[in-house]
NUTOR-435623 format. One record per atom (N, C-alpha, C, CB): z, x, y. Coordinates in steps of 0.2 Angstrom, whole numbers, plus 5000, padded with zeros to 4 digits. Glycine has a CB too. Layout:
ZXY/...
END
This chain:
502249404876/502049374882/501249374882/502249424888/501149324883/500349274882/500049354888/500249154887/499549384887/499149434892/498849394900/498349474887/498749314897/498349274903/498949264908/497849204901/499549254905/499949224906/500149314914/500549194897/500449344911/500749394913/499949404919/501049464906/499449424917/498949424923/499049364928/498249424921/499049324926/499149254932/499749254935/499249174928/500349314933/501049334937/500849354943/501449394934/500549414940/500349464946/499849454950/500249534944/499249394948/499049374954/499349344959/498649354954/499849304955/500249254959/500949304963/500549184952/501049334961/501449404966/500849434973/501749494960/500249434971/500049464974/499749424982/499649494970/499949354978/499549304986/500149294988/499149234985/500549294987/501249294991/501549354997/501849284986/501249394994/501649444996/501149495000/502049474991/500449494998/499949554999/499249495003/499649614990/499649465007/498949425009/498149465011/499249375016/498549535013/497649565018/497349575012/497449655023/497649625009/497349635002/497049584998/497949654997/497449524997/497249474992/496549444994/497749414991/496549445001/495949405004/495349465003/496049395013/495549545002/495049575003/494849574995/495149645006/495249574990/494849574984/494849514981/495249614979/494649444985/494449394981/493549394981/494749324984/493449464987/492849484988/492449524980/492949524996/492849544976/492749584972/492449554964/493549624971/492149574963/491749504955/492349494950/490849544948/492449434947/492949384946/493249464940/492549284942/492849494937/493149534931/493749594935/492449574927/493349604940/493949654942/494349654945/493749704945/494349594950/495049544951/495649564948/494949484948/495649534942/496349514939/496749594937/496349474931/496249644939/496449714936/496749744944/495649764933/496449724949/496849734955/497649714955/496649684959/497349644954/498049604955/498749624949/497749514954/498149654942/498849694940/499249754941/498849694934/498949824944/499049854948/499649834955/498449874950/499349784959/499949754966/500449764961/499749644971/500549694955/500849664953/501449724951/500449634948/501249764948/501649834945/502149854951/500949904942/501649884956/501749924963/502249864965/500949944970/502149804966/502549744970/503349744968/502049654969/503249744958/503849714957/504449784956/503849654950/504249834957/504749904957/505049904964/504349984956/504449874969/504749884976/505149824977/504049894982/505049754973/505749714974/506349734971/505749644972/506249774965/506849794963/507049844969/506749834956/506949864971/507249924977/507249894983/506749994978/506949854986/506949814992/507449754993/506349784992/507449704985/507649644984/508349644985/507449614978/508649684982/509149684980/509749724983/508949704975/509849744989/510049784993/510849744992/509749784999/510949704989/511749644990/512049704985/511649534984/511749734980/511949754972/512149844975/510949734965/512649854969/512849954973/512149974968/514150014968/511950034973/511450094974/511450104965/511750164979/512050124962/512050124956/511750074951/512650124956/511750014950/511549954948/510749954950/511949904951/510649964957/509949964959/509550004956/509949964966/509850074956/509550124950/509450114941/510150174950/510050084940/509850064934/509250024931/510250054933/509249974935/508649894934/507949944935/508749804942/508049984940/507250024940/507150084934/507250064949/507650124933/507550134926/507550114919/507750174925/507950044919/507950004913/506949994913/508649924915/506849964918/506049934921/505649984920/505949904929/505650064919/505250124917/505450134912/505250184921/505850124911/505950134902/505550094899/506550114899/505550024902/505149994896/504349974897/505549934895/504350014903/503350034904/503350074900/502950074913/503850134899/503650204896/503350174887/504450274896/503850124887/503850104880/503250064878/504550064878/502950044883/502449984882/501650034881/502449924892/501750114885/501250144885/501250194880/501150164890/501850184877/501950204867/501650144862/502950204863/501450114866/501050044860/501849984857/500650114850/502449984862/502849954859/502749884863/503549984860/502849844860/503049784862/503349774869/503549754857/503149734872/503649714877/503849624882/503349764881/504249604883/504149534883/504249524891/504849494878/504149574895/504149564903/503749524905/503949614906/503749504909/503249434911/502649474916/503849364916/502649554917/502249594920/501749644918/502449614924/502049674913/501849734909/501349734905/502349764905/501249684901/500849664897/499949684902/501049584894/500049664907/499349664910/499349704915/499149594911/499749754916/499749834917/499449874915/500149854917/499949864908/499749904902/499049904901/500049894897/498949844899/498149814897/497549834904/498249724896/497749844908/497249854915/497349954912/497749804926/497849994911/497750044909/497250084905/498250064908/497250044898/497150044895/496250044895/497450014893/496049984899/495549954901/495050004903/495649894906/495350064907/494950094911/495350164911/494950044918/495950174908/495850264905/496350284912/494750314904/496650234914/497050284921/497450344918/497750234926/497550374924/497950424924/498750414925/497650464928/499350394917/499950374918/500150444922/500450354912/499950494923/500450524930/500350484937/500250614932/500050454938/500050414945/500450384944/499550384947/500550344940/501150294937/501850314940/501150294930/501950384935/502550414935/502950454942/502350454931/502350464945/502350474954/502550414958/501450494958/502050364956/502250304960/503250294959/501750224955/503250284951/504050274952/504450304953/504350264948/504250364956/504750444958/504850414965/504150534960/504450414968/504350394976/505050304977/503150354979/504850264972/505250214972/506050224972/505050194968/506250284966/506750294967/507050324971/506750304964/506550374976/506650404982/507150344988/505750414985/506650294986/507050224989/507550204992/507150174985/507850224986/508550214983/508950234985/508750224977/508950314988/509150374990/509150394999/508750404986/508450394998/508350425004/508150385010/507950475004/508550405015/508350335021/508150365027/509150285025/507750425027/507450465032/507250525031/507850475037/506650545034/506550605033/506250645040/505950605026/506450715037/506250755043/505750755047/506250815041/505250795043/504650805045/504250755042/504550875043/503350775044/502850705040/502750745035/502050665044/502550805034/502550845028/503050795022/502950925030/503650805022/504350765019/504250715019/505050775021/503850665022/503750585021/502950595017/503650535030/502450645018/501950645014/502150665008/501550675017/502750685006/502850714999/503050634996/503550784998/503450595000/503650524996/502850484995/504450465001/502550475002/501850445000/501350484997/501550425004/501550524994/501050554988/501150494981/501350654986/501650464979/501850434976/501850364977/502250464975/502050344983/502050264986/501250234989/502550274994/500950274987/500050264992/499650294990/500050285000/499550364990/498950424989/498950384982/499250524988/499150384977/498850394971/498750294968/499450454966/499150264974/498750194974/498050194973/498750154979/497850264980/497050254978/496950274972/496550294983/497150324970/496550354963/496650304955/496950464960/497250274958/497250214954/496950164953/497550204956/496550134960/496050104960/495650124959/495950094963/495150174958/494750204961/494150184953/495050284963/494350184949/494050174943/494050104942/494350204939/494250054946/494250004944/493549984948/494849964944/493749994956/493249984962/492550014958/493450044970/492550044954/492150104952/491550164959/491650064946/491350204955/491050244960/490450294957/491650284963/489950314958/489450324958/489650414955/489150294964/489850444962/490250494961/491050514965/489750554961/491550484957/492050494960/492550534961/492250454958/492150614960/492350644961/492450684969/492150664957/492050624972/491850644980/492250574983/490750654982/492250524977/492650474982/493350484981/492450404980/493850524977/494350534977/494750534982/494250574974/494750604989/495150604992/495050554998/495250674992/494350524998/494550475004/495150385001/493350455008/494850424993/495350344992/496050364992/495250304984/496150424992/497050434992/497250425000/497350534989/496650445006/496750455013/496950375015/496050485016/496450325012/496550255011/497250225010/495950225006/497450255006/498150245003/498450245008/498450294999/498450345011/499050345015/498950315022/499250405016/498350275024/498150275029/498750185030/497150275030/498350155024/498650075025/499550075023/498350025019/499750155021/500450135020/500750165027/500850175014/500650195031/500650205037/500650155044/500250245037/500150115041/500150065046/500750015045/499450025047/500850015039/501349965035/502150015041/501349985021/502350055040/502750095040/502850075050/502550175036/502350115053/502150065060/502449995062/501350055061/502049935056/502149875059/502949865056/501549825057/503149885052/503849885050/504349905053/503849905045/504449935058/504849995059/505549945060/504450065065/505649885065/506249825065/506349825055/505949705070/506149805052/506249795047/506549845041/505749765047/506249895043/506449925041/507049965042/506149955039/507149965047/507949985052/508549935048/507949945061/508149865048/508849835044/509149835036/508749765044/508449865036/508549905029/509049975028/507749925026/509050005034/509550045036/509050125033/510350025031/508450095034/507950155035/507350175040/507750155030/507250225041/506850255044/506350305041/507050285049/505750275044/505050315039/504750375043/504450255038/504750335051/504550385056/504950455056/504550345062/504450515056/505050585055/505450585062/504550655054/505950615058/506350625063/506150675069/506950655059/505750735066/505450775069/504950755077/505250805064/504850675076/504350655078/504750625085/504050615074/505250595080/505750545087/505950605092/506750505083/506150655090/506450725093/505950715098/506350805089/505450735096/504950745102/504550715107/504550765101/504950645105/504950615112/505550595116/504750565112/506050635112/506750635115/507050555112/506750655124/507150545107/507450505103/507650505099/507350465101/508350475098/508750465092/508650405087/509450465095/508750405080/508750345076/509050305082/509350345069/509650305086/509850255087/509450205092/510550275088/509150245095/508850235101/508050205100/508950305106/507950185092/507550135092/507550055092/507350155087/507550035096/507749955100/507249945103/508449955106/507349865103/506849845109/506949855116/506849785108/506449845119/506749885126/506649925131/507149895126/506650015125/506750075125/506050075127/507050105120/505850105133/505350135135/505050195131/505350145141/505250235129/505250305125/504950265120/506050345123/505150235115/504850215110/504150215110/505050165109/503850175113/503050165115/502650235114/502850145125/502850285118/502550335117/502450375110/502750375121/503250345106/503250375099/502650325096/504050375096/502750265095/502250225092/501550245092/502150175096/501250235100/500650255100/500350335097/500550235106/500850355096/500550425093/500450415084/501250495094/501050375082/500850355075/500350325073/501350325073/500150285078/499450235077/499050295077/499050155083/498850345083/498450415082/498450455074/498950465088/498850455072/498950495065/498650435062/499750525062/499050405060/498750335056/497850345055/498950255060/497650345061/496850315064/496550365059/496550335074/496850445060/496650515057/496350485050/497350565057/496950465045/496950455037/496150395038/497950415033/496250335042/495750295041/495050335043/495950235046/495050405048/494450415048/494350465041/494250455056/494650485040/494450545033/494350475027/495450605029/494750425026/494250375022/493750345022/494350345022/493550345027/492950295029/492350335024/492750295038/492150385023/491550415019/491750395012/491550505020/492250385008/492450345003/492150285000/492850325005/492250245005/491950165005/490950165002/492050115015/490650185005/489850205003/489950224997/489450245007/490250264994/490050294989/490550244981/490250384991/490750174986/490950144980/490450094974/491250104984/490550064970/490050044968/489849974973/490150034961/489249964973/488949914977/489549834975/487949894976/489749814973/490049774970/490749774974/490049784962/491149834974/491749834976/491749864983/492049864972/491149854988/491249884994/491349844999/490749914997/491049764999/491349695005/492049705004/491049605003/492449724998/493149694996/493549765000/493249684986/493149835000/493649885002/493249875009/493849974999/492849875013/492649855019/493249825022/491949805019/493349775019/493849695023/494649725022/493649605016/494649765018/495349795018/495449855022/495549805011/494849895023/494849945029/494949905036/494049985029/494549865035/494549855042/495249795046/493749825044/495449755040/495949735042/496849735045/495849725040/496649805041/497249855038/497249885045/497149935030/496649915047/496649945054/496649895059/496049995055/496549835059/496449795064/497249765065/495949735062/497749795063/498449775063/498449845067/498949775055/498349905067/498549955072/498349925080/498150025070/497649895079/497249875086/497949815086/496249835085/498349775085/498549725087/499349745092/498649675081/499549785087/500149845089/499949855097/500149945084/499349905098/499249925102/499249865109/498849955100/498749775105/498649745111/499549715113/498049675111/500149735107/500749725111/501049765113/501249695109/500549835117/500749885120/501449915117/500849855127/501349915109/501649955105/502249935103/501750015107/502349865104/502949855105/503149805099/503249825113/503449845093/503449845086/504149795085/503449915083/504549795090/505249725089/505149665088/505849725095/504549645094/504749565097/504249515090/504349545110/503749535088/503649515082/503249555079/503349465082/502949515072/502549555067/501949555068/502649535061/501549615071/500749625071/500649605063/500449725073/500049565068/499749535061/498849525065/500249435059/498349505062/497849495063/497749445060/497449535062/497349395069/497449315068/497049285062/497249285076/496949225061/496549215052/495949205055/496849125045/495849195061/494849185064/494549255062/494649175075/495049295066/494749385063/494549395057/495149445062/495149385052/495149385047/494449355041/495649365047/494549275043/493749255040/493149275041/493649205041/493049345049/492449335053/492149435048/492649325064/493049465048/492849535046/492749515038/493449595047/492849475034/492649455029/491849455029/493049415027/491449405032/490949395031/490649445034/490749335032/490649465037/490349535040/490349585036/490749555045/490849585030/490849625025/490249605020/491449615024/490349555021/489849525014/488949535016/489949425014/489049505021/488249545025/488049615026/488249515033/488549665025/488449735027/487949755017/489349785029/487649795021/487149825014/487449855012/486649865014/487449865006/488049945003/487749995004/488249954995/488450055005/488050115007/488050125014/487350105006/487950065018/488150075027/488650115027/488349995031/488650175032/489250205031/489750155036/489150275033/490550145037/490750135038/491150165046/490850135033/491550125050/491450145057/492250145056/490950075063/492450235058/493050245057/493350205065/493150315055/
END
């Protein structure tokens, strides 16, 4: 597999599927680009294997995701491999010295997928996004580069969980039909809800919502000290993904939480306006959780 070829995949997965994202790293200089986009690319096609494919028994679904870690594990022995994605994973690893336990976290959580359709507590959902998000950031984090990334570390894992949270929020119809629930159980309790009694309609629900945009907001304030301490080069591109990511919580909220009748999105005028806004900010400005 040609290496341009296999990077031209996973950008091309990544404008289809990760539009905030994509828009926020066309902000990023042309080299670090394609290193992004092979990261999505990686993260994107494990989650179709587990998402896509729900027609197929649990068993089968299991298998294509370890047949597909098998042959990463193999690619990061220096073997050959003829995937039309790996090649420029591997090569983006390589490039920059990641850490394959992130990797190996990430696919943990995926398999989690496969399995688990609800969890108790957010403790027990932060254990699956330790693996699904947290370590996206530290993943990144060397590519964005950083000045000192030992201080930008835990606001880039907070970034992680912050944007997979809002994902989990705006998702929550969607993911029902998936025959899962992300929100803890522990949470629905306390507002006196059952799984079942997530519907459109339900008044109860609102309050469970808006508490999750509350937590959510939390992870985005512990990030925000992150972003300054990026390299000047890669700060318009996480600016524009901070603030878009969070500008989906703000839209939730202007449909008064109401996460069935459609998909919070942030309209494309916003979008083009928190971009250049990004581009004009100095680096180093701290960031406005």
């Amino acid at each position: 597999m040609d290496l341009a070829e296999a990077y031209e995949r996973c950008r091309l997965l990544h404008k289809q599927h990760g539009r905030t994202y994509y828009l926020a790293t066309r902000l990023l200089p042309a080299w670090k680009r394609r290193h992004v986009h092979a990261l999505y690319g990686f993260t994107r096609y494990a989650d179709e294997i587990v998402d896509r494919t729900e027609d197929l028994p649990a068993e089968e679904r299991a298998n294509r995701l370890n047949d597909w870690s098998e042959r990463f594990v193999a690619g990061l022995r220096g073997e050959r491999t003829d995937d039309p994605l790996l090649p420029a994973v591997l090569h983006t690893i390589a490039v920059f010295n990641l850490d394959v336990d992130d990797f190996a976290s990430f696919l943990r959580s995926m398999a989690m997928d496969l399995t688990v359709t609800s969890y108790e507590t957010y403790d027990d959902l932060l254990d699956y996004m330790e693996g699904s998000a947290a370590v996206i950031g530290t993943m990144m984090l060397p590519i964005l580069g950083s000045a000192d990334p030992a201080a930008a570390r835990e606001p880039a894992r907070q970034l992680g969980l912050a944007f997979q949270l809002t994902n989990f929020i705006r998702d929550v119809a969607e993911d029902l039909d998936r025959g899962r629930i992300y929100l803890p159980r522990e949470d629905l309790e306390r507002f006196g809800l059952a799984p079942e009694d997530l519907k459109p309609g339900n008044p109860k629900v609102k309050p469970l919502i808006a508490d999750e945009v509350s937590r959510a907001r939390e992870h985005y304030r512990l990030a925000a000290p992150g972003i300054p301490l990026l390299d000047p080069a890669s700060q318009a591109c996480m600016r524009t993904a901070y603030q878009l990511y969070g500008g989906i919580l703000g839209e939730v909220e202007a449909a008064d939480y109401d996460v069935f009748t459609r998909r919070a999105t942030v309209p494309n005028s916003k979008r083009a306006s928190v971009a250049m806004r990004s581009i004009l900010t100095r680096p180093g400005t701290p960031v406005a959780a």
